[in-house]
N, C-alpha and C positions, 0 to 999 in steps of 0.2 A: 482602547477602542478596537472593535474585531474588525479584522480584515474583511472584507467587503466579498471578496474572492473564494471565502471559506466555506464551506456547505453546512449550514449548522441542522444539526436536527435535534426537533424540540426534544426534550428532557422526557415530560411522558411518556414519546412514544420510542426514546432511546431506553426507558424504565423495564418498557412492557415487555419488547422485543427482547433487552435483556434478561428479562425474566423466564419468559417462553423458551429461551434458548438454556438458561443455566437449567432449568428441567430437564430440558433432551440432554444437555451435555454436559451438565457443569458448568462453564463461562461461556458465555458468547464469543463468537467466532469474530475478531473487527479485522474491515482492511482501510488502510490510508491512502485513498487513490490522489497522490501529488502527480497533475495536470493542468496546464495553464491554458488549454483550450478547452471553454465552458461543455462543446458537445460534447467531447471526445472524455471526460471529467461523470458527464453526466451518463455517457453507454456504458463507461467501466464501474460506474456506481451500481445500474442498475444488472449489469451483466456478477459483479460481487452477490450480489443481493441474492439473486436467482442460484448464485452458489452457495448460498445459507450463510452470509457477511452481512453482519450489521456496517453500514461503507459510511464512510465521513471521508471527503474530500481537503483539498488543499490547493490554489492555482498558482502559489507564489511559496519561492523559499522560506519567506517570513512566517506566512501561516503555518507551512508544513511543520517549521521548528516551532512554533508556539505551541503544537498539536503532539506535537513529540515527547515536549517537555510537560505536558501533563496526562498524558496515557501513553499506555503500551497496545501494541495491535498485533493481531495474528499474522500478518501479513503487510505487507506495502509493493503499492502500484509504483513506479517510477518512469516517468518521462524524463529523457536527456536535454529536452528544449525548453528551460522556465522562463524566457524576456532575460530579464536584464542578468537573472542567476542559471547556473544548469543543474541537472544534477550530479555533474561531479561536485559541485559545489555541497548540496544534498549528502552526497557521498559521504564527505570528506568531514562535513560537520556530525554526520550519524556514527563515523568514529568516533570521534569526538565525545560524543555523549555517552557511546559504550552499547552503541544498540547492537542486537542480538538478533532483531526480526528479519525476516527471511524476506528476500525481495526479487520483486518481477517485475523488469526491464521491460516496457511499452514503450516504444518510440519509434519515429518515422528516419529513425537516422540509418546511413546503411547498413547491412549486415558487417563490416571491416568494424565499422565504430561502435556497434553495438557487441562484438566479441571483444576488440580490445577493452571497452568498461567491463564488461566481464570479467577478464583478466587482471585487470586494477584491483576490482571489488576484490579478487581471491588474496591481489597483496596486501592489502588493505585490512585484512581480515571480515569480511561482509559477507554477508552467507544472500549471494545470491541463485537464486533458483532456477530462472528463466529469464531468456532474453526474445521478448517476442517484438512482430514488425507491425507496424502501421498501412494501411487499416489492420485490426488484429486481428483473428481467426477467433471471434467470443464461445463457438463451443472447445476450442482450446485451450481458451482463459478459464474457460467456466472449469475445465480439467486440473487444469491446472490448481487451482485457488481450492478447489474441493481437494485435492492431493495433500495440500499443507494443509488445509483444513483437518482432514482426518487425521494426520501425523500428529498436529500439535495438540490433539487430544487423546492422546495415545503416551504424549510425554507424561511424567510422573510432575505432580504440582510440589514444586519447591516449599521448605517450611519451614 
């Protein structure tokens, strides 16, 4: 059963965009914005988008890992506040799995708490990118997300 919480986007029009995009680039650019509050879920979706990111969302730890373990993404959004999980929790399992993807820190937590996860992620080995504050600064994000964006096709494709 899907998570209820999960943004799904149909399949055609995840087909077409993929397509349109592997033209311009080669693969499509994805982000995984894990957020458990719907607005805040849905302006990093659309503020993605606007940065040329096909965006599939997450509100809960459970989706984010079911969505993990069946794609890889260009990027991932991360909020430190998920209800009942955080994202240390997020963290700690994306070790776990061996993830590689590069991550930007959205949260309303303070600046102390959002440099120490910072600093975690570095032990951890997690390639984070950015740690930005709540509300975000979207033409920041938008900066940002295109920054990775352009590097991670600029990387050589593995084979």
């Amino acid at each position: 059963m899907l998570d209820p919480a999960t943004r799904l986007v149909p399949a055609a029009a995840m087909k077409a965009h993929a397509a349109t995009m592997c033209e311009a680039a080669g693969t499509p650019a994805t982000v995984l914005v894990i957020d458990d509050d719907d607005v805040q879920r849905m302006v990093l979706c659309k503020t993605a988008e606007r940065a040329g990111f096909v965006a599939i969302s997450a509100a809960t730890f459970g989706a984010a890992m079911a969505l993990l373990r069946q794609h890889t993404y260009t990027v991932i959004t991360l909020d430190l506040s998920l209800g009942a999980r955080n994202g240390l929790d997020v963290m700690h399992a994306l070790v776990g799995i061996g993830c590689r993807t590069p991550i930007v820190i959205v949260s309303g937590a303070n600046a102390a708490l959002r440099s120490e996860t910072v600093a975690l992620a570095g032990l951890i080995k997690l390639d984070v990118r950015h740690s930005l504050p709540k509300p975000v600064d979207l033409a920041l994000l938008r900066r940002v997300l295109s920054s990775i964006r352009e590097e991670s096709a600029t990387l050589p494709v593995a084979g």
